[in-house]
C-alpha positions, -999 to +999 in steps of 0.1 A: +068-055+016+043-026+021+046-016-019+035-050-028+008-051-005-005-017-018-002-030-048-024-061-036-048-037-024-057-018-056-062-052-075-090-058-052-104-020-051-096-019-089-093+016-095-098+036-123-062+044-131-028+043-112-003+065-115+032+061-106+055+092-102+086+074-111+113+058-091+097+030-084+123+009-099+159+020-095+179+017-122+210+035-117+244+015-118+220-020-123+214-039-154+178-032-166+174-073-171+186-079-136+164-053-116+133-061-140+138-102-129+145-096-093+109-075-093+091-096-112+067-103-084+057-066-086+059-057-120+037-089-127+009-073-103+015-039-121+006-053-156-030-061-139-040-025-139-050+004-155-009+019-152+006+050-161+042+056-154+061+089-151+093+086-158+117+096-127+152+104-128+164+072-111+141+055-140+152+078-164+152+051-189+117+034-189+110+057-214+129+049-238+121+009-231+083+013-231+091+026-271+107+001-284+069-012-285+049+019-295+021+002-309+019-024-282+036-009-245+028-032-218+019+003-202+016+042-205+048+060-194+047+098-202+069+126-183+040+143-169+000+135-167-030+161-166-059+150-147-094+170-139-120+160-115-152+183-110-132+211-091-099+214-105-068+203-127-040+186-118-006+183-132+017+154-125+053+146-124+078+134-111+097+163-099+132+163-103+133+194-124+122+213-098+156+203-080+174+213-107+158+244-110+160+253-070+195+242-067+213+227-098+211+255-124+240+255-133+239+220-144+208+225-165+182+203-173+197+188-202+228+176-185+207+164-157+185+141-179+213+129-198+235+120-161+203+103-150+201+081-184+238+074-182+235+066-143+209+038-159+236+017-175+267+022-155+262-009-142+276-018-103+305+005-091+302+007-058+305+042-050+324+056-080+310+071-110+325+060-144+346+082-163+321+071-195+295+088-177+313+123-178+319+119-212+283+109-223+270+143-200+298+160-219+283+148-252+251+167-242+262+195-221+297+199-235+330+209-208+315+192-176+329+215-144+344+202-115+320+222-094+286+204-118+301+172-114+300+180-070+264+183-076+255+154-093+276+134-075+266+145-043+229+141-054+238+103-053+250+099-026+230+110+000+195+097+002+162+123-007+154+127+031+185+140+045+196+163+015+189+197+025+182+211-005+151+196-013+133+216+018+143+244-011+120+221-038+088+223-016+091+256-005+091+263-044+065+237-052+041+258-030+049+289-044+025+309-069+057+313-084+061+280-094+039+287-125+063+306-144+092+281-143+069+247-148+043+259-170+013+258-150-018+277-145-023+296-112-056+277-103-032+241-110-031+218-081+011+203-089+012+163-072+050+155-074+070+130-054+113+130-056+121+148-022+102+119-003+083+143+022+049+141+024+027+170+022-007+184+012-018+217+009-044+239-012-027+238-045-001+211-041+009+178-028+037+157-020+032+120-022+058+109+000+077+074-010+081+041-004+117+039+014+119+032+049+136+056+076+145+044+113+114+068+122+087+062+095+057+041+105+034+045+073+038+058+037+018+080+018+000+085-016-025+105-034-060+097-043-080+115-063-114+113-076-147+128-089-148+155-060-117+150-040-079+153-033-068+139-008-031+125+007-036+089+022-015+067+046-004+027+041+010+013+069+044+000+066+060-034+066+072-052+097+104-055+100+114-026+076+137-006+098+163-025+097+161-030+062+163+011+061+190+011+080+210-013+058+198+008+031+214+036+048+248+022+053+251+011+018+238+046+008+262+070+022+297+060+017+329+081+022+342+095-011+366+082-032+392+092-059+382+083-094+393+090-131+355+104-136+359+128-109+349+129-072+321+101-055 
């Protein structure tokens, strides 16, 4: 697996710090005991270095697990790091708010967070969403729409690199813009991951992912230190197209009917 053989790698370079922009792990509709055994391999390696964690929204709730031990985490996880190196600042995150801000306004960012958490524990449904996860959006966000719940349910069921809207999240990412609606200074450099397309420019990079397309020969990530930036390629596993393209099949699934709505 080429994210355990990354991982292999930095035990050996020992870095300063690692920082993971979430998503990693995927906990929606699994049990957090079950996904936590079956990468045990990993997560073992992981507790060997100097981690932070930023919470994504298919991790949403890491969070909340890395506080049950506040005085004693077996690592950081925060929703967004700021770094500086001798030339400039970086802020980073995750990015799914920039999704919802591009092309789920309507939905909010409350609603959002609180559909990701729930998506944590709805244990396996196949393709349907559970009526109980409605009801605990509705708890945040109050009358959930039919047209909201299209959104978010389309946002799950179609893998990051053929959901069109996300070209929308980069575009916006790159954008002076950007500043006004995430809080950041002009002269910030914004590292984000979520759309899985890897990018670098001036003032902002992608770092790309870890999931395998029919067509992807390497993944990507960003290194920074004293005087650089730069976005870096790991060569992928043999043998991981066809586990993309299962991954594919089991991904995008005709809808359904469902008390909770549409899936």
């Amino acid at each position: 697996m080429a994210f355990e053989n990354f991982i292999d790698s930095l035990l050996k370079e020992k870095p300063d710090r690692l920082i993971l922009l979430g998503d990693i792990f995927d906990f929606w509709r699994r049990s957090d005991a079950d996904l936590l055994i079956e990468n045990e391999r990993i997560a073992s390696k992981l507790l060997q270095l100097p981690l932070t964690y930023v919470q994504g929204n298919h991790d949403y709730s890491i969070l909340k697990l890395s506080q049950r031990f506040p005085e004693k985490p077996a690592f950081e996880v925060q929703t967004s790091v700021t770094l500086e190196n001798e030339k400039s600042r970086f802020v980073l995150r995750h990015g799914y708010d920039l999704e919802v801000f591009t092309s789920m306004e309507t939905v909010g960012l409350e609603a959002y967070e609180a559909f990701s958490e729930a998506m944590c524990h709805a244990g396996q449904v196949g393709g349907i969403i559970a009526s109980w996860v409605w009801a605990f959006v509705e708890l945040v966000k109050g009358e959930v729409s039919g047209a909201i719940r299209t959104l978010l349910t389309d946002a799950t069921r179609k893998p990051a690199e053929i959901r069109a809207t996300l070209k929308k999240v980069d575009a916006f990412a790159k954008s002076a813009s950007r500043a006004i609606a995430l809080g950041l200074k002009p002269s910030d450099i914004l590292v984000f991951g979520h759309t899985h397309r890897p990018f670098k420019d001036e003032r902002t990079a992608n770092t790309g992912s870890w999931v395998m397309t029919p067509d992807k020969k390497e993944h990507t990530y960003v290194e920074i230190t004293d005087a650089s930036f730069d976005l870096k390629p790991f060569p992928a596993s043999e043998g991981a197209v066809k586990a993309s393209l299962k991954y594919e099949a089991r991904t995008i699934r005709p809808r359904r009917k469902s008390s909770g709505g549409k899936s």
